[in-house]
C-alpha positions in Angstrom: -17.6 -11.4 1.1 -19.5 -11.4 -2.2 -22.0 -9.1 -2.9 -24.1 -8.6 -6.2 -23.9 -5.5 -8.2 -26.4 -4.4 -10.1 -25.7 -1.9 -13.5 -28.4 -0.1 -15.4 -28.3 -1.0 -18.5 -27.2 1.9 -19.8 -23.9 1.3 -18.2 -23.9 -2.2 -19.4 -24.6 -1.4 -23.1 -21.2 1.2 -22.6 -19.3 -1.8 -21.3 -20.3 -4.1 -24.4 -19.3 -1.5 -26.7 -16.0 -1.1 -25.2 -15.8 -4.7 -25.2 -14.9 -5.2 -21.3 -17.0 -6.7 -18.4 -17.8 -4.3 -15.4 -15.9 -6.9 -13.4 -13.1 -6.6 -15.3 -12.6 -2.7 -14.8 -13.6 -2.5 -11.7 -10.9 -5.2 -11.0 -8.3 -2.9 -12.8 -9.3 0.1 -11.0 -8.8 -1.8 -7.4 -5.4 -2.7 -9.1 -4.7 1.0 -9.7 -5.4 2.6 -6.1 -3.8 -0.1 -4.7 -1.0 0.4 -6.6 -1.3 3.9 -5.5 -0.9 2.9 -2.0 1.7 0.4 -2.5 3.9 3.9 -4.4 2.7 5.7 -1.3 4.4 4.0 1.2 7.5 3.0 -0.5 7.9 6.8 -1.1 7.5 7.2 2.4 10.1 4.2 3.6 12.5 5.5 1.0 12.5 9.1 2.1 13.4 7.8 6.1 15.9 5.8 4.5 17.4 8.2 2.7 17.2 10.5 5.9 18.7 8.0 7.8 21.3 6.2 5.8 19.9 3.2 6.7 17.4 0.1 6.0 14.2 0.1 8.2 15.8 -3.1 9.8 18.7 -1.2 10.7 17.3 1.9 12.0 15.1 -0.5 14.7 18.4 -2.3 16.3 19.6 1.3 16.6 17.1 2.4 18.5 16.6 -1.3 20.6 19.9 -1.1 21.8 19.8 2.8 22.9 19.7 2.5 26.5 18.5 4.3 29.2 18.6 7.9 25.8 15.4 8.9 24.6 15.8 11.2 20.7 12.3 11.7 20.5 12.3 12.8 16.6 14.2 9.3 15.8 11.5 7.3 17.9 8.8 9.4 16.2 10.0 9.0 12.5 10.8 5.6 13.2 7.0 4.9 14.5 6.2 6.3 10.9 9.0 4.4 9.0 7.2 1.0 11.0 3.9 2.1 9.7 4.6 2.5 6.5 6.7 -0.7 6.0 4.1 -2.0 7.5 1.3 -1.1 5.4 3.7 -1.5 2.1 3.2 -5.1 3.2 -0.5 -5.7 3.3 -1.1 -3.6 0.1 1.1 -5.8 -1.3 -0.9 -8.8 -0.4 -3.8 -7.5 -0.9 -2.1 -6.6 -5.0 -1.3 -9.9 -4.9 -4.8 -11.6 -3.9 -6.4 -9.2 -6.5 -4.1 -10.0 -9.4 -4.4 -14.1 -8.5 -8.5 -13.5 -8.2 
């Protein structure tokens, strides 16, 4: 999707006295909260694994081969371990299609 963005010119007279394009910061500023989001969710994915003394990939076999025993807390915070690792994934595409752009 490309979309046109137009600037007064008051905000584009700041950006040539600053010597940057608007493209260029609002590039780094997408770089910044995404990088935000990327520290987000590896906080989260280190926390469980610190919790659990175990990788994510680890904590899932556990909990494929319980049989027939339900530990509701471990299925919860593993549903939330999944997300995050999850997530940590795509922002880390999407950091890497925005650096490459």
């Amino acid at each position: 999707m490309s979309e046109k963005l137009l600037l007064p010119a008051e905000i584009i007279n700041v950006y040539e006295k600053l010597g940057q394009k608007p493209i260029t910061i609002l590039k780094n500023y997408a770089v910044d909260m995404v990088t935000a989001k990327i520290q987000k969710y590896e906080a989260e994915s280190k926390k469980f694994a610190e919790q659990y003394q175990c990788t994510y990939s680890q904590l899932k076999k556990k909990i494929e081969s319980m049989k027939e025993s339900e530990e509701f807390q471990l299925e919860d915070d593993f549903l939330d371990w999944q997300f995050a690792e999850r997530n940590l994934k795509f922002w880390k595409q999407v950091l890497k299609n925005l650096k490459s752009a």
